[in-house]
Backbone bond lengths (Angstrom), bond angles and torsions (degrees), N, CA, C in turn:
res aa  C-N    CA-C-N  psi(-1)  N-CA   C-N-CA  omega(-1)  CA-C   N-CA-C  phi
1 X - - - 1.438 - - 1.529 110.02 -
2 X 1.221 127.67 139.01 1.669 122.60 160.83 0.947 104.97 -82.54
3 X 1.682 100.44 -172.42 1.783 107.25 -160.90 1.158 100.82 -78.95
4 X 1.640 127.84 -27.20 1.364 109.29 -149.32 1.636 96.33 -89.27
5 X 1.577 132.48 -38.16 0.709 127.80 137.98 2.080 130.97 1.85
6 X 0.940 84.89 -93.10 1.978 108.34 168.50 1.726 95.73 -33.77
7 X 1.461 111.17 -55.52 1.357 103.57 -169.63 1.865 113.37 -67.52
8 X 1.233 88.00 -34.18 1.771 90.12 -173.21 1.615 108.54 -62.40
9 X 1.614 112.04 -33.42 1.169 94.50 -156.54 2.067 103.58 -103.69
10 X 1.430 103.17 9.93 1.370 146.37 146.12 1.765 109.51 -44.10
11 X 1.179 96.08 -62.75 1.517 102.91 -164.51 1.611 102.57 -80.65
12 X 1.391 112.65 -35.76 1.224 123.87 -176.59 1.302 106.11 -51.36
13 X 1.402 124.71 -37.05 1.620 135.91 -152.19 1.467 87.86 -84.88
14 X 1.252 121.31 -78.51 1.273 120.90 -154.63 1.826 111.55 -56.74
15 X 1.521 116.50 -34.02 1.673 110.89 166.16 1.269 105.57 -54.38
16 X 1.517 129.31 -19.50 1.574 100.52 -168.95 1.805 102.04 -99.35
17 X 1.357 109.57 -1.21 1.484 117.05 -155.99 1.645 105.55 -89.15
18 X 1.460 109.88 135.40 1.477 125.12 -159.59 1.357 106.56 -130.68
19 X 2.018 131.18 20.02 1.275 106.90 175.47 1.645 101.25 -118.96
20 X 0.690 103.51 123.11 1.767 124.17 -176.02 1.259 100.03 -52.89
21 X 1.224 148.17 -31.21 1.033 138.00 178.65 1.683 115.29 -107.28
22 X 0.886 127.33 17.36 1.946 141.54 149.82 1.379 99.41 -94.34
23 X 1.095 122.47 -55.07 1.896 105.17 -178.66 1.549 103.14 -64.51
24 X 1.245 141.78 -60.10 0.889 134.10 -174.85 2.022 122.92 -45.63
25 X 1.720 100.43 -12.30 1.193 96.38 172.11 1.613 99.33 -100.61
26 X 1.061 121.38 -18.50 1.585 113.38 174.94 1.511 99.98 -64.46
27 X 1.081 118.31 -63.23 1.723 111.25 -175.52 1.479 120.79 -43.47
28 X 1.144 105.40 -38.68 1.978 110.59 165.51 1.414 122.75 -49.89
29 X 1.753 102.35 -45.22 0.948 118.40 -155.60 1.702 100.20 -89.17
30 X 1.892 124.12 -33.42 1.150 96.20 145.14 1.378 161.50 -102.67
31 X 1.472 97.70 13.28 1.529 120.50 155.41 1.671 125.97 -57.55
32 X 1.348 90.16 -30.80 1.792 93.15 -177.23 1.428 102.87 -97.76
33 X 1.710 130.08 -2.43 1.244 111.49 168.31 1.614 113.26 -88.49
34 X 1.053 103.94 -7.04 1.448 113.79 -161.56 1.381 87.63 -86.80
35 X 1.311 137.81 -69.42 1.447 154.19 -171.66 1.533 100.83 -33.95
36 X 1.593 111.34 -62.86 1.696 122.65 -173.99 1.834 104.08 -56.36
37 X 1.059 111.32 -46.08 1.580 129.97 165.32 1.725 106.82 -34.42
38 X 1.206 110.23 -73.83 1.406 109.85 -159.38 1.865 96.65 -90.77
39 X 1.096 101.41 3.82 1.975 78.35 -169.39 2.182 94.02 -114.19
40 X 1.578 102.64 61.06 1.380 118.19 161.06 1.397 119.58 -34.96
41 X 1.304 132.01 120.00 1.630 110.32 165.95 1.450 109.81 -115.73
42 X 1.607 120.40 162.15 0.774 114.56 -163.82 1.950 113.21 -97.60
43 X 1.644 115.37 -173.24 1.638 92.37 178.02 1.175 113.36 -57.48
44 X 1.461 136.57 -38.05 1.531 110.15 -151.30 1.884 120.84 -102.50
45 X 1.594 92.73 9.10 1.087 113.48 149.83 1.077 131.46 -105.55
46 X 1.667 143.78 -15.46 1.458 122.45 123.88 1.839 132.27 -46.11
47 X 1.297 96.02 -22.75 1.667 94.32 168.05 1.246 111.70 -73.88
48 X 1.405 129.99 -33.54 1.224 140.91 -161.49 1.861 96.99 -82.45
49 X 1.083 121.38 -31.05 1.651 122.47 177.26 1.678 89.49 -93.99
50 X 0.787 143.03 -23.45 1.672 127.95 -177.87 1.483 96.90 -57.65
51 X 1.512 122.29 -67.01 1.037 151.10 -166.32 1.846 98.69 -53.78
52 X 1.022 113.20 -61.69 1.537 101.03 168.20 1.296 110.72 -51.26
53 X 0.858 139.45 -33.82 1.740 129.97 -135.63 1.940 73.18 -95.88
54 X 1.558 115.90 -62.60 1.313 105.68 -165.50 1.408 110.44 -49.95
55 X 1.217 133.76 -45.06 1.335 125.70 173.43 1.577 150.22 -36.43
56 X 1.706 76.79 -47.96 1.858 110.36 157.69 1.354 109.41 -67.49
57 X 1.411 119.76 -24.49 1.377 106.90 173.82 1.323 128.48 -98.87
58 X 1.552 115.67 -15.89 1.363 116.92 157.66 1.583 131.88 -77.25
59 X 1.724 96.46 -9.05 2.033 99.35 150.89 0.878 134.35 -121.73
60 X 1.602 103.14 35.16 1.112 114.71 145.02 2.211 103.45 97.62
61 X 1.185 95.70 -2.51 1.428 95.66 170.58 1.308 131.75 -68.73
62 X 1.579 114.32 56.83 1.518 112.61 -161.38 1.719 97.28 -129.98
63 X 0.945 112.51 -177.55 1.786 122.18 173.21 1.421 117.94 -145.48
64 X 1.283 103.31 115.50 1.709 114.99 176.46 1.306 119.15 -46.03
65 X 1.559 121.84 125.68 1.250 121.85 172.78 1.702 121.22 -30.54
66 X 1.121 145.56 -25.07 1.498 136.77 161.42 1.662 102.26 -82.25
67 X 1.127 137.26 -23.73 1.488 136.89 144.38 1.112 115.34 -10.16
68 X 1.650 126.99 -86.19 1.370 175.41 -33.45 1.417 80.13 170.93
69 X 1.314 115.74 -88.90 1.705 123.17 -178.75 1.565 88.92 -32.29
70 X 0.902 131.00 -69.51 1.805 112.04 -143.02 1.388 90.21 -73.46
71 X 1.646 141.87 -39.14 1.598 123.30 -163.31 1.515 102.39 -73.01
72 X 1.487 129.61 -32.95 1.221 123.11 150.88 1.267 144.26 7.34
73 X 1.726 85.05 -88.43 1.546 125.76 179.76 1.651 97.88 -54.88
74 X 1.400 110.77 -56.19 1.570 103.75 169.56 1.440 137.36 -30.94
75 X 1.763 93.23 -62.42 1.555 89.28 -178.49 1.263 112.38 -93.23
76 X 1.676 128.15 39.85 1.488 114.89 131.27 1.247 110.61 -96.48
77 X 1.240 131.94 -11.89 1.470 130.48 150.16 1.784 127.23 -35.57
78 X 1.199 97.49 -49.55 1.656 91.90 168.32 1.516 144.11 -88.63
């Protein structure tokens, strides 16, 4: 399929779509791409979060992959 395609039959879906809570995850979902989009950082503020992240990880502030799985599992819960 092409995109424009994909989109038509895209648009088609959601006019026929009636559960209030699936649109409401589409709207998240394109609000938060848009957000990640415009909020660019530059190098020495990705160095500056590298540098945290290593820190957090040398005391130990991290969470084991079955961790991760369960906070997950959560936020499709809400």
């Amino acid at each position: 399929m092409s995109t424009q395609a994909d989109l038509k039959w895209i648009q088609k879906e959601l006019q026929e779509l009636e559960d209030p809570a699936l649109i409401e995850v589409f709207k998240k979902m394109l609000k938060s791409r848009k957000k990640v989009a415009s909020k660019r950082i530059d190098i020495h503020q990705y160095n500056k979060e590298l540098d945290t992240s290593i820190a957090q990880i040398k005391t130990g502030e991290t969470y084991t992959h079955q961790q991760m799985g369960e906070r997950i599992k959560k936020w499709s819960e809400q």
